[in-house]
C-alpha positions in Angstrom: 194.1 108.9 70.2 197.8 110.5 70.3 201.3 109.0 70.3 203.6 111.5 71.8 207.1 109.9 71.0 211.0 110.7 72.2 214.6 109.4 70.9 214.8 105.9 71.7 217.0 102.7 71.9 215.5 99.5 71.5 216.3 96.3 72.5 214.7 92.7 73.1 212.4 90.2 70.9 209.6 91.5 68.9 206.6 89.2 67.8 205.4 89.8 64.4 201.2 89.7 63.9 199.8 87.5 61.5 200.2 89.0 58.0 197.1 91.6 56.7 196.6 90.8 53.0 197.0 86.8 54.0 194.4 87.2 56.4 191.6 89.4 53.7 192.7 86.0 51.4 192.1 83.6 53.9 189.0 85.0 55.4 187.5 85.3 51.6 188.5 81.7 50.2 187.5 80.1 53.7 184.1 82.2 53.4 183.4 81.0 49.5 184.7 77.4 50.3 182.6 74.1 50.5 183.2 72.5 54.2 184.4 73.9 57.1 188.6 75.8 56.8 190.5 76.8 59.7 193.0 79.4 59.6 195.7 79.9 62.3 197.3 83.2 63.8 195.1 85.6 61.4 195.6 89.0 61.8 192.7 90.2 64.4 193.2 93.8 62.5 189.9 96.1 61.7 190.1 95.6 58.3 189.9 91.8 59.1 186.8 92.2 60.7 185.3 94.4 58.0 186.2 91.7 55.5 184.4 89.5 58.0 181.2 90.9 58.5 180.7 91.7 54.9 181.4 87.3 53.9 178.9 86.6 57.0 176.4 88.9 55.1 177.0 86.9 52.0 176.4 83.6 54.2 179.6 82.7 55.5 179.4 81.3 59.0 182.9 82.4 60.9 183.9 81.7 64.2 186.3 84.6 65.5 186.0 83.7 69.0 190.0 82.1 69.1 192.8 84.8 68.5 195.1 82.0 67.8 192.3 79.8 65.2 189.4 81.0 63.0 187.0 78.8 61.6 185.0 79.1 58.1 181.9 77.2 57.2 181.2 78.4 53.9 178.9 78.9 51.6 179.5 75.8 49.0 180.5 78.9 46.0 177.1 80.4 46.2 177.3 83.6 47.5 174.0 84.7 48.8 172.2 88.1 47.8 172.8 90.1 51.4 170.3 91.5 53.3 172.1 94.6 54.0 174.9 96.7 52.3 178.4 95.6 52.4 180.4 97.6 54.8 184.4 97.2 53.8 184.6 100.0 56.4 188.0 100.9 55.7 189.9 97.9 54.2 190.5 98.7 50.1 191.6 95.0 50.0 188.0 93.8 51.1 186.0 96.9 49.3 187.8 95.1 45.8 187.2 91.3 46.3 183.4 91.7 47.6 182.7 93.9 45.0 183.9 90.8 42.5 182.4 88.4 44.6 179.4 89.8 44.9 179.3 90.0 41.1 178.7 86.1 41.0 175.2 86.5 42.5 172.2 86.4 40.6 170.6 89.6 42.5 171.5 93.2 43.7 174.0 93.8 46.2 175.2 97.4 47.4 179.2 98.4 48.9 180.2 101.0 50.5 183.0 101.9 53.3 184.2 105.3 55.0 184.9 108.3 53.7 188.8 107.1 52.0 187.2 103.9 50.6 184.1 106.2 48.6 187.3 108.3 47.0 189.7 104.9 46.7 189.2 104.7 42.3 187.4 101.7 41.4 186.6 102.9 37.6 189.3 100.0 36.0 187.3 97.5 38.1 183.8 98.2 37.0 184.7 98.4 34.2 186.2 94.5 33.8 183.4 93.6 35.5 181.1 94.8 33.2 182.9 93.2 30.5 182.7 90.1 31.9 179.1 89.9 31.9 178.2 91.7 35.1 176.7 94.9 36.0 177.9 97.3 38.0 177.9 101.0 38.4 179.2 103.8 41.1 175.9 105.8 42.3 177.6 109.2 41.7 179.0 108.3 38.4 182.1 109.2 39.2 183.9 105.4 39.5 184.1 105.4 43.3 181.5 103.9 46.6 178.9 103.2 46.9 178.7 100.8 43.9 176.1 99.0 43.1 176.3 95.2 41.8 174.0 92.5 40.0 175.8 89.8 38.7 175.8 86.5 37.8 179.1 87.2 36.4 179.6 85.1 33.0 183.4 85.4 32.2 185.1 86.7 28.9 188.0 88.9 27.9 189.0 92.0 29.6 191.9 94.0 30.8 193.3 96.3 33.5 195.8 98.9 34.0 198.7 97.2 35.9 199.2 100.0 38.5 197.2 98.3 40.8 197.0 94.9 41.8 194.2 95.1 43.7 191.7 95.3 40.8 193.2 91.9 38.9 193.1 90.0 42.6 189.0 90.2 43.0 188.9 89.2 39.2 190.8 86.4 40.0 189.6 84.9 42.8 185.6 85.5 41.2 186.9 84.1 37.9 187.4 80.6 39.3 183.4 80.4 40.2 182.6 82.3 36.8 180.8 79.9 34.0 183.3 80.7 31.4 186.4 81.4 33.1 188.5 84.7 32.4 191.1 85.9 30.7 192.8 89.7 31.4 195.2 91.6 29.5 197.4 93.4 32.3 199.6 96.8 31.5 203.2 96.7 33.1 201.3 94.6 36.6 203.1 96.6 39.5 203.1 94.7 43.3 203.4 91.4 41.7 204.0 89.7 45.2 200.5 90.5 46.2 199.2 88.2 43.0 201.6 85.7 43.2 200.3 85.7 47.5 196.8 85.4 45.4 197.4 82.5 43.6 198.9 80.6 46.0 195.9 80.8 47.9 193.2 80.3 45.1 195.3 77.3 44.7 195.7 76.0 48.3 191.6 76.6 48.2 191.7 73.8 45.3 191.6 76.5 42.1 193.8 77.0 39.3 195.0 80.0 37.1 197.7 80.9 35.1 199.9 83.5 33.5 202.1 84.3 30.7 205.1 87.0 32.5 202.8 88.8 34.5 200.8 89.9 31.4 197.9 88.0 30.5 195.7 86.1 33.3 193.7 83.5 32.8 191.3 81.5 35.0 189.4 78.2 34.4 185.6 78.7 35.1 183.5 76.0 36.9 185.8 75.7 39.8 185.5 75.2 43.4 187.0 76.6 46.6 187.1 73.8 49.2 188.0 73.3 52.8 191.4 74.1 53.6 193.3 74.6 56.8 196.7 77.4 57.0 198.4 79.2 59.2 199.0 83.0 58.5 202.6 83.9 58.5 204.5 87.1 60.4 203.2 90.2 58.2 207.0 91.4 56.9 204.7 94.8 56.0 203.8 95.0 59.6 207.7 94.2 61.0 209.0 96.8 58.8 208.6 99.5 61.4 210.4 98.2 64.5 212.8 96.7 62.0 213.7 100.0 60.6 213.3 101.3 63.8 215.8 99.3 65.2 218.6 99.7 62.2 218.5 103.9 62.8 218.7 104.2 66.6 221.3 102.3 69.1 219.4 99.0 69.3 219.8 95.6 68.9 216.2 93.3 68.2 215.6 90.4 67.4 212.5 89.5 65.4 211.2 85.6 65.8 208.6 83.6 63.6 209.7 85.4 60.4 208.6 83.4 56.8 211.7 83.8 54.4 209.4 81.9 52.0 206.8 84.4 52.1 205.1 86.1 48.9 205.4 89.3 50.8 207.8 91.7 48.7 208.6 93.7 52.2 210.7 90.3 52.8 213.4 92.5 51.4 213.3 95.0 54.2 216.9 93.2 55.9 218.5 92.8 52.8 217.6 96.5 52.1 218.9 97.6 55.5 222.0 95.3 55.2 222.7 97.4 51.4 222.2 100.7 53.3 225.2 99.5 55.8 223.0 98.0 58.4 224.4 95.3 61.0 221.4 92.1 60.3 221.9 88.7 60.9 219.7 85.6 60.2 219.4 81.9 62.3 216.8 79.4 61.8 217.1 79.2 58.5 215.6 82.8 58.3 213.5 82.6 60.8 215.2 84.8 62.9 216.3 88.0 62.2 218.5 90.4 64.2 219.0 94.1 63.3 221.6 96.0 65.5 221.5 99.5 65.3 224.5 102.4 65.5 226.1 101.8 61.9 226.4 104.9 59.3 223.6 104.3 56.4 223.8 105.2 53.4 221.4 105.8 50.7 220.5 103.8 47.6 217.9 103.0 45.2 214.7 101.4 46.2 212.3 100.0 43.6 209.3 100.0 45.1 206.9 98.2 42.5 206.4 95.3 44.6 206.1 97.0 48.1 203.9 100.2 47.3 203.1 99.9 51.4 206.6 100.5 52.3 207.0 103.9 51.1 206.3 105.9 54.1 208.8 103.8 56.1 211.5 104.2 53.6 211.2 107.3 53.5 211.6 107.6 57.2 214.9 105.7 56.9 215.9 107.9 54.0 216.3 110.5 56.5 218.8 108.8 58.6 220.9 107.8 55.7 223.8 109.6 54.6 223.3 111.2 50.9 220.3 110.3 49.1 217.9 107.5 48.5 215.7 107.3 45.5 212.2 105.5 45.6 211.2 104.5 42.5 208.0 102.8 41.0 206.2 104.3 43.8 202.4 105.1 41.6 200.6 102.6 43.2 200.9 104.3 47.2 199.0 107.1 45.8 196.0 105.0 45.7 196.0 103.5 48.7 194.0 105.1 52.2 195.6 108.5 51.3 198.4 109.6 48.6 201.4 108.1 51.0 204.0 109.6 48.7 202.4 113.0 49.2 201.7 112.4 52.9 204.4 111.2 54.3 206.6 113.8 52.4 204.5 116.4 54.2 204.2 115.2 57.7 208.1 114.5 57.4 209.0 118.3 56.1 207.4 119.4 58.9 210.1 117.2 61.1 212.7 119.0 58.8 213.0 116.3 56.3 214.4 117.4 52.8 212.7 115.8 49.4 212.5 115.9 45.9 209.3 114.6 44.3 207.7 113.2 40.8 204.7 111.6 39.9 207.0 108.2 40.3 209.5 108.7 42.5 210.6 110.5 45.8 213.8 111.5 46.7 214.9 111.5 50.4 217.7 113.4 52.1 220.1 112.7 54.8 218.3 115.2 57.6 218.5 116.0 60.6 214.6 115.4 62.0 213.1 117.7 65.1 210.2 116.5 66.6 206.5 118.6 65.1 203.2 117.9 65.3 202.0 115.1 62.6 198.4 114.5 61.4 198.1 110.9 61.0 195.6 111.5 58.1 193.2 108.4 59.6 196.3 106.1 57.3 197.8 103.5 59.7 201.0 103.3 57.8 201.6 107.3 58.3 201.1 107.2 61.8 203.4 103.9 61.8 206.1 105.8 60.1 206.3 109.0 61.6 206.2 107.2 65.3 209.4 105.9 64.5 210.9 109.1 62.7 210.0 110.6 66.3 212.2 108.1 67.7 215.4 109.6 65.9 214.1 113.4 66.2 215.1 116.0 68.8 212.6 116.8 71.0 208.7 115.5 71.0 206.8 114.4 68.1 203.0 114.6 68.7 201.0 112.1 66.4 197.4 112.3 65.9 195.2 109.5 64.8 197.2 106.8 65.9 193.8 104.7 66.8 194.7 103.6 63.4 197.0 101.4 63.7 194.6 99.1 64.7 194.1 98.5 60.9 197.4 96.4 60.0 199.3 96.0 63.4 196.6 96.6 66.5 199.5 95.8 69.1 202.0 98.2 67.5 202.3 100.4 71.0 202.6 96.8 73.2 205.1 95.4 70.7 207.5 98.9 70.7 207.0 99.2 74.4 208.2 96.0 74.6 211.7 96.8 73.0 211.8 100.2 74.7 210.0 102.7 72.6 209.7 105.6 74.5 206.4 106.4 73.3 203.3 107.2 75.3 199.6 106.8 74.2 196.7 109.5 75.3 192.8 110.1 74.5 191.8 112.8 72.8 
């Protein structure tokens, strides 16, 4: 599928989808739980589903048949050995936690996914989980899928390099179930809203854990998951892109059902815009957020540590802003479904944008963008982004892939139709 985009002005009410990383939490805690959860406006994403279908393998019953209401019956903190190999498909958030939760089984259990996932580097979390009594090992010994598991996990000492949260979450939520308990040694723990969003469910599921600033983890063992019930709230990842949208082209949206409360760290995205010289306002106590388009931006400096998802749409609003902005902290978005730094600095020189890059950082520009042809690179949040740097760029902007925005926000087109995208979808 293509997006073929044009300048736009948007304006209207945008609904928000439940939130992505919320949903993988819920859909594995309700899974692992004792008694029967329900979870309210999940995400309906394909990375939801591959999370899913690899928890029914381990003998989770879930009922998907409601878009509004899921419902878990799970398997009492016994994980069964599956019968077939875990497909995470193309979710990095469920290809981590299953490969820790299957770790707690007293058998052999195979993962795998598509072709990103077996290059996504797992080496960090193998390792931990061999130190924690487990065994596991990558069948090409080279620290990526397929891995193959055999637990029980026992529990113990380890540690992790703190570029990536998403090796400490699986150890986390699989430490609670562990005999002993765990205990891990981070180094400098970037995308800390992700762990504290971890936590807070682990604890909402009825389990504990603790920290000391972000640098050592520990984890009762012994514990159980029970039944809860939740409701997933508006993914601020997910409104970042109309948001944005909105702030660098002559519109005015509102954006309604917003959590201010959220452990999301893209809940900074309005106060970011409003620092750049955007026009946002906020009623119901948050809950609402207007951004009105038209103002001169101007660039700043980002710190992206907590928000390594937001990178390709910053950069996209780099573009419009007057001077330079600076993204910093941004290592952990080279690990994610392709190096976004990389990408989206690619597909956005090709629009005529002007950067500057390092290892951990990327400079953006004030440019003038033309509309190109963009590969989408089969990464949701690049075909995201550069739909909306075609809706400030002269001309047509052609995007390729976009079937993939099914991953994180699957009504992206219907949503920016709604506010008057002018943006067309083909086959092919």
């Amino acid at each position: 599928m293509k997006f073929i985009v044009k300048r736009s002005s948007l304006q209207g009410t945008a609904l928000i989808p439940g939130n992505k990383s919320a949903t993988a939490r819920a859909v594995v805690l309700g899974g692992l739980a004792e008694g029967v959860s329900r979870v309210s406006n999940p995400l309906p994403g394909v990375d939801s589903f591959s999370i899913v279908d690899m928890m029914r393998a381990l003998g989770a019953n879930i009922d998907t048949s409601s878009p509004q209401e899921w419902i878990f019956e799970g398997v009492a903190n016994h994980p069964r050995v599956p019968g077939c190999v875990l497909d995470a498909g193309n979710s990095g958030t469920g290809y981590y936690i299953l490969t820790a939760v299957a770790s707690l089984i007293d058998g052999y259990s195979v993962i795998t996914g598509d072709y990103q996932i077996c290059r996504r580097p797992a080496q960090p979390l193998i390792d931990a989980l061999n130190d924690l009594g487990a065994q596991v090992f990558s069948t090409r010994n080279a620290g990526v899928a397929p891995l193959v598991i055999k637990g029980p996990l026992k529990g113990g000492r380890t540690k992790l390099p703190g570029i990536n949260s998403q090796w400490l979450t699986p150890l986390l939520i699989a430490g609670a179930l562990s005999p002993e308990g765990v205990t891990i040694l981070e180094d400098n723990l970037m995308e800390r809203p992700y762990i504290d969003m971890t936590m807070a469910w682990m604890k909402l599921a009825g389990a504990t854990c603790s920290h000391q600033n972000y640098d050592e983890f520990y984890v009762p063992g012994g514990q159980r998951y029970r039944a809860f019930t939740a409701q997933i709230p508006a993914d601020w990842g997910s409104s970042g892109y109309p948001m944005i949208a909105s702030a660098i082209t002559d519109s005015k949206v509102t954006f309604v059902g917003m959590d201010p409360y959220d452990f999301a760290g893209e809940r900074k995205y309005p106060y970011i815009l409003q620092e750049m010289g955007a026009s946002v306002s906020f009623t119901d106590e948050g809950r609402t957020v207007t951004v009105e388009g038209g103002q001169d931006l101007h660039g700043i400096e980002i710190d992206c540590s907590g928000t390594p998802d937001a990178v390709p749409i910053l950069a996209v609003l780099g573009c419009k802003a007057k001077g330079k902005t600076v993204l910093r902290n941004i290592g952990a978005s080279r690990l994610k479904e392709t190096d976004r730094t990389r990408s989206i600095r690619e597909e956005l020189t090709k629009m005529g944008g002007k950067f500057d890059e390092t290892p951990d950082s990327l400079t953006i520009y004030h440019a003038d963008l033309k509309g190109a042809h963009i590969d989408g690179r089969h990464d949701h949040r690049i075909v995201m982004a550069t739909a909306v740097a075609g809706m400030i760029a002269e001309g047509i902007t052609i995007i390729d892939h976009a079937e993939y925005v099914r991953v994180s926000f699957p009504n992206f087109y219907d949503v920016m139709k709604g506010i008057g995208a002018q943006m067309e979808r083909v086959e092919g």
